[in-house]
LUMTOR-321856 format. One record per residue (C-alpha): residue number from 1; residue in one letter; y, z, x. Coordinates in pm, whole numbers. Layout:
<atoms>
<atom resi="NUM" resn="A" y="Y" z="Z" x="X"/>
...
</atoms>
This chain:
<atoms>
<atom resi="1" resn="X" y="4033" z="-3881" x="-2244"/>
<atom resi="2" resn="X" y="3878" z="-3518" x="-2304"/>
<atom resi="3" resn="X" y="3750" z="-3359" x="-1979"/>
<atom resi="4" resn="X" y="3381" z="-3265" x="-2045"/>
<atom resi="5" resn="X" y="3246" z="-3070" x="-1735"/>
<atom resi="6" resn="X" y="3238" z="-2698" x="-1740"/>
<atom resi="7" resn="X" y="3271" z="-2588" x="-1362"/>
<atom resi="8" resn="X" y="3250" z="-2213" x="-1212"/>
<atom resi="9" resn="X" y="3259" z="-2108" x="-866"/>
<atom resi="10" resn="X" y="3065" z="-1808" x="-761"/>
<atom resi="11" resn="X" y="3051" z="-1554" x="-503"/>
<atom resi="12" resn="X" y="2854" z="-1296" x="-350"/>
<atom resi="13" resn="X" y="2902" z="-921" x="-521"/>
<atom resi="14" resn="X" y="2989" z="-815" x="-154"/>
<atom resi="15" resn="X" y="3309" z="-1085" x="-133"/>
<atom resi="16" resn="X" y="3163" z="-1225" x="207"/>
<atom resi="17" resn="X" y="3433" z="-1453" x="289"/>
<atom resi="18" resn="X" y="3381" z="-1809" x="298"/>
<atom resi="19" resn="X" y="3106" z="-1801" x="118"/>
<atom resi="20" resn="X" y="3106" z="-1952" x="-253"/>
<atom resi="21" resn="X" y="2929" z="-2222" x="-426"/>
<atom resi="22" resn="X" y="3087" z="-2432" x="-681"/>
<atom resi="23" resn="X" y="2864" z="-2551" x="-996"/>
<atom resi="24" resn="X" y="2938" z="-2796" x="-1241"/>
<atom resi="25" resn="X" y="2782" z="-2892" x="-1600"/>
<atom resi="26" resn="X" y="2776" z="-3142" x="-1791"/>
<atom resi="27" resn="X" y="2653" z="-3101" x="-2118"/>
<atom resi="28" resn="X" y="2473" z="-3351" x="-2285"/>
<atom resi="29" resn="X" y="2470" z="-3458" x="-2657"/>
<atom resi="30" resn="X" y="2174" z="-3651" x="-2596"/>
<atom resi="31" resn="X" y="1922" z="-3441" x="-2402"/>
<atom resi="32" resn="X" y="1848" z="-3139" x="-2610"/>
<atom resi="33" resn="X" y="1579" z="-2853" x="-2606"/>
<atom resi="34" resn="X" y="1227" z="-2908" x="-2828"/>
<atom resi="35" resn="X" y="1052" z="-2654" x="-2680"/>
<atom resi="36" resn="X" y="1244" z="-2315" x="-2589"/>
<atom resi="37" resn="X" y="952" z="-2145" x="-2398"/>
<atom resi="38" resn="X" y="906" z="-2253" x="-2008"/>
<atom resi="39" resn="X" y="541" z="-2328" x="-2038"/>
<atom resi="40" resn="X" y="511" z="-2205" x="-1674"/>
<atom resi="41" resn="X" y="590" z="-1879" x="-1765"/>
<atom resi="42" resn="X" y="332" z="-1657" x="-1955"/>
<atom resi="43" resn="X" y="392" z="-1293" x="-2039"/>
<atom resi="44" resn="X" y="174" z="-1102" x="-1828"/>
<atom resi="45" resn="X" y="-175" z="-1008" x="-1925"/>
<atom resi="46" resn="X" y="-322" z="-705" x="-2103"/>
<atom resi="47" resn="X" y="-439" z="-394" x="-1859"/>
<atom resi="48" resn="X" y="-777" z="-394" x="-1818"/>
<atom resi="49" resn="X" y="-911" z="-32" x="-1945"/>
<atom resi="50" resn="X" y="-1198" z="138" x="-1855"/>
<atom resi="51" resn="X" y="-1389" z="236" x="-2153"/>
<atom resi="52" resn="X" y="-1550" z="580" x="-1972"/>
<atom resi="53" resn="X" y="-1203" z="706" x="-1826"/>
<atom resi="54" resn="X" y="-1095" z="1020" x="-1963"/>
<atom resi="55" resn="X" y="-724" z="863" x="-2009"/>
<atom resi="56" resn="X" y="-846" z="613" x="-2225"/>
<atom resi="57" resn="X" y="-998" z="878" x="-2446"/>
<atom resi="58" resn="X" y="-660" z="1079" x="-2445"/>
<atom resi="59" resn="X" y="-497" z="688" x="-2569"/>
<atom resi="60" resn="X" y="-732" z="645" x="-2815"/>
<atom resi="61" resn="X" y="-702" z="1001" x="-2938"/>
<atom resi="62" resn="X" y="-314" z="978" x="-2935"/>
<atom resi="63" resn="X" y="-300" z="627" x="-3116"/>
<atom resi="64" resn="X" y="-586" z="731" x="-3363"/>
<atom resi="65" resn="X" y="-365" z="793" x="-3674"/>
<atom resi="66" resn="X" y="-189" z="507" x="-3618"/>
<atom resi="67" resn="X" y="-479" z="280" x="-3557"/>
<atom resi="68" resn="X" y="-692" z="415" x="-3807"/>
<atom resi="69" resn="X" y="-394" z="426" x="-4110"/>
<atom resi="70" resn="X" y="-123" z="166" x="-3984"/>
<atom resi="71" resn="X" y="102" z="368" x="-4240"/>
<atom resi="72" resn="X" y="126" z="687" x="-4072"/>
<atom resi="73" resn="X" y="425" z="813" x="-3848"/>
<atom resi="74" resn="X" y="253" z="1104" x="-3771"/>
<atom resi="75" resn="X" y="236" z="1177" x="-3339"/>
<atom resi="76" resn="X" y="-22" z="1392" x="-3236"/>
<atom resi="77" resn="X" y="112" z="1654" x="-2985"/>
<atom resi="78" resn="X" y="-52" z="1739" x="-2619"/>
<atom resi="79" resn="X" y="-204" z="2077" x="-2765"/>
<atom resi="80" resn="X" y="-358" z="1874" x="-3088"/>
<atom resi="81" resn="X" y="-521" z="1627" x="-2821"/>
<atom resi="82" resn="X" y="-643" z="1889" x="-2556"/>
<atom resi="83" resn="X" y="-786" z="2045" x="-2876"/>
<atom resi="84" resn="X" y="-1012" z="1741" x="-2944"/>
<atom resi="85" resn="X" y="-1092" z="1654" x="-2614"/>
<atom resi="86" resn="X" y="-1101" z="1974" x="-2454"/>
<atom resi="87" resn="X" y="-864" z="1971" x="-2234"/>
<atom resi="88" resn="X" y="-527" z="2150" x="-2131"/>
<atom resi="89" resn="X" y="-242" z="2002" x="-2250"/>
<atom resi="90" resn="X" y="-82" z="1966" x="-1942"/>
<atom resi="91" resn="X" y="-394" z="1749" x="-1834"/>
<atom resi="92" resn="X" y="-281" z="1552" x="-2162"/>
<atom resi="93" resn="X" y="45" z="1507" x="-2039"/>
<atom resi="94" resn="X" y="-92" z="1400" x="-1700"/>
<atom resi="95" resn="X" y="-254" z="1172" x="-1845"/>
<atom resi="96" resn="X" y="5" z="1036" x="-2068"/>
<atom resi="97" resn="X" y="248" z="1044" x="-1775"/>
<atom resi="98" resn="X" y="-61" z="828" x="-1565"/>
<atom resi="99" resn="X" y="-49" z="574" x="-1876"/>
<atom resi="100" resn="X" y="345" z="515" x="-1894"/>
<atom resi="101" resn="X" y="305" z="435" x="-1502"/>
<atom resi="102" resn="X" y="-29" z="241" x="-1572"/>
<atom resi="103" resn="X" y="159" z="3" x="-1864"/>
<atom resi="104" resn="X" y="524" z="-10" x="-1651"/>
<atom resi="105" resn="X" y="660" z="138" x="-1979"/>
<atom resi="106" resn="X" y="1063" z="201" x="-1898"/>
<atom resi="107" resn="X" y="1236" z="507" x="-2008"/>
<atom resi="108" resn="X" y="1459" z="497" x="-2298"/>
<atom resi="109" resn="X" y="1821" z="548" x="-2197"/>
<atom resi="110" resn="X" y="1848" z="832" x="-2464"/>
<atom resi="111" resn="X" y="1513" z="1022" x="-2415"/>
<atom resi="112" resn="X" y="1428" z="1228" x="-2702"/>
<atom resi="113" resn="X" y="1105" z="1507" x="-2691"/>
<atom resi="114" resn="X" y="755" z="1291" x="-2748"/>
<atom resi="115" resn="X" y="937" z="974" x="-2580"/>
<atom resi="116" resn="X" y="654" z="883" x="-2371"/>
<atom resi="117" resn="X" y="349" z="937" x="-2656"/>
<atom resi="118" resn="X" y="589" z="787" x="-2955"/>
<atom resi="119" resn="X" y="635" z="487" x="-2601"/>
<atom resi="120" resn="X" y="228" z="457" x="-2602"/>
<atom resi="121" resn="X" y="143" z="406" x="-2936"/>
<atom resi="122" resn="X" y="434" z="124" x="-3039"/>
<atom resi="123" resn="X" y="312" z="-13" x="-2662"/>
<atom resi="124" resn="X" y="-55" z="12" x="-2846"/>
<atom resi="125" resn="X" y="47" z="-129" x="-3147"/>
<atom resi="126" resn="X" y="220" z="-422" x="-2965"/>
<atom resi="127" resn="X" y="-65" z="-542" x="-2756"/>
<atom resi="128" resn="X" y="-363" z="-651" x="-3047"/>
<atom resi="129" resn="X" y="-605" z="-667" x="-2724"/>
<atom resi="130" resn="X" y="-552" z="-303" x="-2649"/>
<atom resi="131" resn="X" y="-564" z="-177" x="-2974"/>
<atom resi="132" resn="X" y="-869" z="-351" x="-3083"/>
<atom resi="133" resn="X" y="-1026" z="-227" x="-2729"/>
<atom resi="134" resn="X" y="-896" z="149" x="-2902"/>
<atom resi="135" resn="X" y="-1033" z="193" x="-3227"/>
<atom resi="136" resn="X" y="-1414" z="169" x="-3154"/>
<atom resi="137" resn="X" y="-1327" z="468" x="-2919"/>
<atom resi="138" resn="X" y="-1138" z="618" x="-3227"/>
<atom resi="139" resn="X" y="-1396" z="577" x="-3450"/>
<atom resi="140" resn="X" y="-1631" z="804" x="-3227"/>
<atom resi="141" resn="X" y="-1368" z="1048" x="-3170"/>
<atom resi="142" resn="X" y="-1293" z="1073" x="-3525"/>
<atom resi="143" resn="X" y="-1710" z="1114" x="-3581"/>
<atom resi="144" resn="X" y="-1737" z="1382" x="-3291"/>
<atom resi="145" resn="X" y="-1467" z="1549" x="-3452"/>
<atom resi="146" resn="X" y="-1610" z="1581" x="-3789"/>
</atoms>
């Protein structure tokens, strides 16, 4: 007769002796998943941004290629930004720094230069409520600008 429990015994990472729990599992051929998702868990929901706050301008100015022409690969640098807004592009980078924080984006293990602005606008194009919240304010930019 085939044995059909899986068993594992585990231990704390620090090896405190005595201390162990033994698990076992049986799988079943009957029971099986229809639904993948826990509905108890929901991703967590979009930031709320402030349509007057000068780092939603620097977002909006950032992602503006990219929300305006989904095509385009084209980043727009601190100095190109601070141009637009003007500002100093290390108060673009502040802000850009403030909005990696802001979103809990994670640094890439291989950080290459533009990281955190190329990070913001796939973060942008990733979250439809954010962008759509975005490209009224990149319209007007793109009108002030003209």
């Amino acid at each position: 007769m085939p044995f059909t429990l899986d068993m594992a015994t585990v231990s704390p990472f620090n090896r405190a002796e005595g201390v162990s729990v033994t698990v076992f599992y049986s799988p079943s051929a009957v029971a099986q998943a229809t639904d993948p998702g826990c509905p108890a868990i929901s991703p967590p929901p979009d930031p709320v941004l402030d349509p007057n706050a000068l780092h939603v301008s620097v977002l909006a100015a950032l992602c503006e290629p990219a929300l305006l022409d989904e095509q385009t690969e084209y980043v727009r640098t601190s100095s190109d930004i601070a141009a637009q807004l003007a500002l100093s592009p290390r108060a673009v980078d502040s802000h850009v720094d403030y909005l990696i924080e802001k979103f809990n984006i994670p640094a890439p293990s291989h950080r290459a230069a533009g990281w955190k602005r190329s990070a913001l606008i796939a973060y942008v194009r990733g979250h439809e409520s954010v962008a759509r919240a975005l490209q009224d304010r990149a319209r007007r930019l793109t009108m002030v600008g003209e």
